[in-house]
C-alpha positions as CSV (number, residue, x, y, z in Angstrom):
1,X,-14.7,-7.4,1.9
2,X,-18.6,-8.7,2.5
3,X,-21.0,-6.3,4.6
4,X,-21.4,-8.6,7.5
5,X,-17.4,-8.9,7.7
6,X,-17.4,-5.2,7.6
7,X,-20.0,-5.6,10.5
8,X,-17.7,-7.7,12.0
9,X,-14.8,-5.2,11.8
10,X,-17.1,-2.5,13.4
11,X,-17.0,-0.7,10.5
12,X,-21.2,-0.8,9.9
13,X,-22.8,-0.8,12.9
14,X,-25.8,-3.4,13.5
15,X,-28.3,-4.2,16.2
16,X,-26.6,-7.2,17.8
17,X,-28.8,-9.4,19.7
18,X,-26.0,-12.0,20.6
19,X,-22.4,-12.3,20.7
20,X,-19.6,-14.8,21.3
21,X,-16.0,-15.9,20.1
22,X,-17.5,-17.9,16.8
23,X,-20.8,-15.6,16.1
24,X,-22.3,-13.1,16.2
25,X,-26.4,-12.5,15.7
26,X,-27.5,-9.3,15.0
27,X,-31.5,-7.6,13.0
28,X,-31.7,-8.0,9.6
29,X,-31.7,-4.3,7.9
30,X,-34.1,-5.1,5.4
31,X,-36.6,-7.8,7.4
32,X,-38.8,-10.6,5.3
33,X,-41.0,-11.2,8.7
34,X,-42.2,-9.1,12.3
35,X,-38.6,-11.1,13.7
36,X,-35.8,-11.3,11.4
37,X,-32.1,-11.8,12.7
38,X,-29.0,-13.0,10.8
39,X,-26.4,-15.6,12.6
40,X,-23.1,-15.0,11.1
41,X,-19.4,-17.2,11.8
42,X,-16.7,-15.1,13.0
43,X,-15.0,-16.9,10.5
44,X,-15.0,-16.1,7.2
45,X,-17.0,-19.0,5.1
46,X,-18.8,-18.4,1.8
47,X,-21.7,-20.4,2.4
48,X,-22.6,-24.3,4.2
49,X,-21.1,-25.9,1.1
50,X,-17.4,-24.1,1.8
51,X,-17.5,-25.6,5.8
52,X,-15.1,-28.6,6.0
53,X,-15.1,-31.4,8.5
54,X,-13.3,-28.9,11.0
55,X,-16.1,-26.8,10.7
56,X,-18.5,-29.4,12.0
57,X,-18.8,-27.9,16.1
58,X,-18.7,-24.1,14.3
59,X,-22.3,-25.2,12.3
60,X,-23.6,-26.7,15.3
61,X,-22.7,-23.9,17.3
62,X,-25.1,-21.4,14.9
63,X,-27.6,-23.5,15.2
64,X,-28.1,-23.4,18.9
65,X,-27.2,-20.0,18.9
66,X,-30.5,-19.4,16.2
67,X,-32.3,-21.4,18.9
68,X,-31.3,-18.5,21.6
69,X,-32.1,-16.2,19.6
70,X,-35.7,-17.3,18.9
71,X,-36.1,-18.2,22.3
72,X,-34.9,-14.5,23.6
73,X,-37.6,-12.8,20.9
74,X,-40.2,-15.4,22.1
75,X,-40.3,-17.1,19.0
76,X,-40.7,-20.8,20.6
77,X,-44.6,-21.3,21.1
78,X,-45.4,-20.0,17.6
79,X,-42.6,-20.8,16.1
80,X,-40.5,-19.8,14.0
81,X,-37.8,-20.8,10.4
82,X,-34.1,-21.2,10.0
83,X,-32.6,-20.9,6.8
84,X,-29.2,-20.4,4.8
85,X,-29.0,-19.6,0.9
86,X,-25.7,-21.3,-0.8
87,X,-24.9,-19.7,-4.2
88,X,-27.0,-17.3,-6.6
89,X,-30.0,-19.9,-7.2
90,X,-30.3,-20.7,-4.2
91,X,-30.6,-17.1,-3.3
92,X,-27.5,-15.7,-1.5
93,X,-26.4,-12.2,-1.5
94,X,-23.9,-11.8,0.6
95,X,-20.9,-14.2,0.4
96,X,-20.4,-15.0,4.0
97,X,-22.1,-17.8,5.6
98,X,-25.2,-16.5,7.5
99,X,-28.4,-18.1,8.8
100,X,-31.4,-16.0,8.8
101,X,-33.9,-16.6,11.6
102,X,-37.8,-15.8,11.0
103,X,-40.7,-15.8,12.8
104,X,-43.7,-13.9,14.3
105,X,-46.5,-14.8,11.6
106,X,-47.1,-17.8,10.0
107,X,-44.4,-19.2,6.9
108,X,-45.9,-20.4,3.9
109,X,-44.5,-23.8,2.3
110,X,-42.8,-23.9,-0.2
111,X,-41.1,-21.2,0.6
112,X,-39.7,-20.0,-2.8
């Protein structure tokens, strides 16, 4: 079982800053920037690359709900990044389809 469906289970607790029946968005324990918030399915996907056509509305869906979340830390005149990692090179640690959502100072290009 990952951590964030342990989260999900209530078995770790986690600042949630935004919840619904498909996700969940919550602070990032260990933050790469002043704002730093992890989007998470309710569903349990592996990463972008394991969502099917079925999954199409779900990936939308935690895209707008990153937008809300930015907007509801003030994020939107600065700015701010999305991201999701999709296997080991690509930099994912947790097995579990997340977006991470950064901002409050400025991010560098290119990013790794």
């Amino acid at each position: 079982m990952t951590v964030f469906a342990r989260i999900l289970a209530g078995e770790i607790p986690a600042d949630f800053l935004y919840q619904d029946e498909l996700a969940v968005a919550f602070r990032d324990v260990s933050p790469q920037a002043p704002f730093h918030a992890l989007v998470i399915p309710r569903k349990p996907l592996k990463s972008v690359a394991d969502a099917g056509q079925e999954d199409t509305a779900l990936l939308g869906h935690l895209l707008r709900v990153a937008a809300r979340v930015a907007a509801d830390a003030g994020l939107e005149e600065g700015g701010y990044r999305v991201v999701t990692n999709v296997g080991a090179d690509g930099g994912q640690t947790v097995e579990h389809l997340h977006l991470h959502v950064l901002g409050g100072r400025p991010m560098g290009w290119p990013p790794g």
